[in-house]
C-alpha positions in Angstrom: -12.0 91.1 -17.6 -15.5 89.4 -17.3 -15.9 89.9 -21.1 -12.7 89.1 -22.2 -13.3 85.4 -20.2 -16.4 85.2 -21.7 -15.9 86.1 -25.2 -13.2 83.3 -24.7 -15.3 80.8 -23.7 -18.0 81.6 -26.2 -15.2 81.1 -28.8 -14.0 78.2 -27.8 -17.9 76.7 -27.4 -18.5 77.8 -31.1 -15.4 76.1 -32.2 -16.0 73.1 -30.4 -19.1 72.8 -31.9 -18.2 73.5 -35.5 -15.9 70.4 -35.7 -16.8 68.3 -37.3 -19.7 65.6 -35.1 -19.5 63.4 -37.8 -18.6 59.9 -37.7 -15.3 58.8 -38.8 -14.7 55.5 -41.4 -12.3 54.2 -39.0 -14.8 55.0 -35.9 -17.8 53.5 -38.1 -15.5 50.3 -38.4 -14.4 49.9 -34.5 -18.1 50.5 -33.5 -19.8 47.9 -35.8 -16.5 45.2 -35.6 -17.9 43.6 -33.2 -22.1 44.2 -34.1 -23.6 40.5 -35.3 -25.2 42.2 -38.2 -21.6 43.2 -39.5 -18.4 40.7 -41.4 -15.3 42.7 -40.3 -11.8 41.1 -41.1 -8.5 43.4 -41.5 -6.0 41.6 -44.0 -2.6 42.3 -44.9 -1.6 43.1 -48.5 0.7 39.7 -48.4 -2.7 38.0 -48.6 -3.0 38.2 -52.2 -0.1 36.2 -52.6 1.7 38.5 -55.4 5.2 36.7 -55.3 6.4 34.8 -57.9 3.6 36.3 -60.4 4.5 38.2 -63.4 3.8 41.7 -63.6 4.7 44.7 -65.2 6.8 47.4 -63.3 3.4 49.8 -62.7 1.9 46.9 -60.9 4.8 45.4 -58.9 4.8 49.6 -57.9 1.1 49.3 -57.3 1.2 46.6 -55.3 3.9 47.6 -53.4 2.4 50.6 -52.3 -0.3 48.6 -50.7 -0.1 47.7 -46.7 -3.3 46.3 -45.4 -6.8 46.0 -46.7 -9.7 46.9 -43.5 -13.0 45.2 -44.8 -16.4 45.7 -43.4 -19.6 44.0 -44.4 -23.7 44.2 -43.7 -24.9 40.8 -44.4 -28.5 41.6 -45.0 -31.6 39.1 -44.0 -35.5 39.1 -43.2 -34.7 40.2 -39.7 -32.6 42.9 -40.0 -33.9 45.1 -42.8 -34.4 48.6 -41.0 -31.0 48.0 -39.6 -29.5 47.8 -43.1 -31.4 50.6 -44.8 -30.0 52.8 -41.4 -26.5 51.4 -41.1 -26.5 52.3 -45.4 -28.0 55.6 -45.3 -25.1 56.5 -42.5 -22.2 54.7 -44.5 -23.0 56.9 -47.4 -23.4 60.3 -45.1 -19.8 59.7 -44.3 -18.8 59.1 -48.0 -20.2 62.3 -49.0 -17.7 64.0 -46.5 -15.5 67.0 -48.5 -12.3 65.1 -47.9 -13.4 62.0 -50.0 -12.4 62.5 -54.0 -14.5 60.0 -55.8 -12.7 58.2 -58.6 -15.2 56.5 -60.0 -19.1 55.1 -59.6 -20.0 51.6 -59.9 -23.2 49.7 -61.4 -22.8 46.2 -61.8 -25.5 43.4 -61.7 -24.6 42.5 -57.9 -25.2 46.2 -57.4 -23.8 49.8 -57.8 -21.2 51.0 -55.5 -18.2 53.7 -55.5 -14.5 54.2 -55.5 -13.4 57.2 -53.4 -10.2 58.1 -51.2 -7.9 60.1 -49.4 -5.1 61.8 -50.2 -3.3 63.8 -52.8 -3.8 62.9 -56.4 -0.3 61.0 -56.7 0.0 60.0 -53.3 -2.8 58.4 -51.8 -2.9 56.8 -48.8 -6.2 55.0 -48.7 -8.7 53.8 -51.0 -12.4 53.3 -50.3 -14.7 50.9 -52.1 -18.3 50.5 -51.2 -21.2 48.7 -52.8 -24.3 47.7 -51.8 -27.1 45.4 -52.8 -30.9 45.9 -52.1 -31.0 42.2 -51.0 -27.3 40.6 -50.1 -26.4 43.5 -48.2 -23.3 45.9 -48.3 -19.5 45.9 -48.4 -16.8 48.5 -47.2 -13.1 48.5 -48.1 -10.5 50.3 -46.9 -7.3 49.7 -48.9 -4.8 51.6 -46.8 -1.1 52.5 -48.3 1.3 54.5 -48.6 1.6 57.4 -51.7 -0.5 54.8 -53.9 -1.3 56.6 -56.7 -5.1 56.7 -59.0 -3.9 55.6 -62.2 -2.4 52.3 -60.6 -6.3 51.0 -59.3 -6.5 49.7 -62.5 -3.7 48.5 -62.7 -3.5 46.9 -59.3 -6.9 44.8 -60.0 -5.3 43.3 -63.3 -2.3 42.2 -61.1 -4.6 40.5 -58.9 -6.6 39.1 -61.5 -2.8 37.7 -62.5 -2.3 36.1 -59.2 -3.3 33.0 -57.8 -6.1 34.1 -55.2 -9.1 33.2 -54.7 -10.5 35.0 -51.6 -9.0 32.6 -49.2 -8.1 33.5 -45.6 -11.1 36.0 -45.7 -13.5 33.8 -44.4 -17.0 34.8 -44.4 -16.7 37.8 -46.4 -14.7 36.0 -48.7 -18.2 34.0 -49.0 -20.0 37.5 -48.7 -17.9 39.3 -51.3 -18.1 36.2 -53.9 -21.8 35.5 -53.9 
């Protein structure tokens, strides 16, 4: 009976310890909300102000697959420089997780970044786009819907690029994300 107990235990230690210790996105969000170092603002998908513009069936679908948009940024400055390169280094450990597809990389000017998510490949249910920048710093999106689906990304940013909005009711990372 001893062994059985103990077998037991020793099973449930090893599976207890083979889950996964890794940092969630959404528990990387909650614990840096509220850090100085960090923007953090979660927005609606009404924000973008999409009524009354024209678009095409595939983006009115697009868009109304969209719910709320979670964003995170590390404003980066002389004083916080080893914070940045760590807080980075960790954001990206989590991106590399199995469960991520990445859809596409980015290399702009302002920086390079990527597009990843979550989900089945038509039915998506968030969207994750990060990008960094040696010297502003680095952004984290979470776009979180319901069955969005890859091909209507694209689609989506024309729509927006339709639309009247200009980054307002973002605040500071509205600031962040433009400059």
């Amino acid at each position: 009976m001893k062994h059985i107990i103990k077998s037991i235990l020793v099973g449930m230690a090893i599976l207890l310890a083979s889950c996964s210790s890794q940092q969630s996105l959404q528990e990387y969000y909650v614990d840096n909300s509220e850090n100085p170092n960090f923007l953090s603002i979660d927005v609606p998908a009404s924000i973008l102000k999409m009524e009354g513009v024209d678009l095409t069936p595939t983006q009115k679908e697009a868009v109304e697959s969209l719910r709320k948009f979670n964003l995170l940024a590390f404003k980066k400055n002389s004083e916080n420089e080893a914070e940045f390169e760590m807080e980075k280094k960790k954001v990206k450990e989590i991106l590399k997780g199995d469960h991520f597809v990445e859809l596409m990389k980015i290399n702009s000017k302002y920086g390079k970044g990527v597009i990843k998510y979550l989900g089945d490949e038509d039915a998506i249910d968030e969207v994750i786009i990060y990008g960094d920048s040696d010297d502003k710093g680095f952004a984290l999106v979470r776009v979180l819907g319901k069955d969005m689906n890859p091909a209507h990304i694209m689609q989506l940013m024309q729509a927006i690029q339709k639309s009247e909005y200009k980054g307002e009711g973002l605040g500071e990372i509205g600031d962040f994300l433009k400059g």
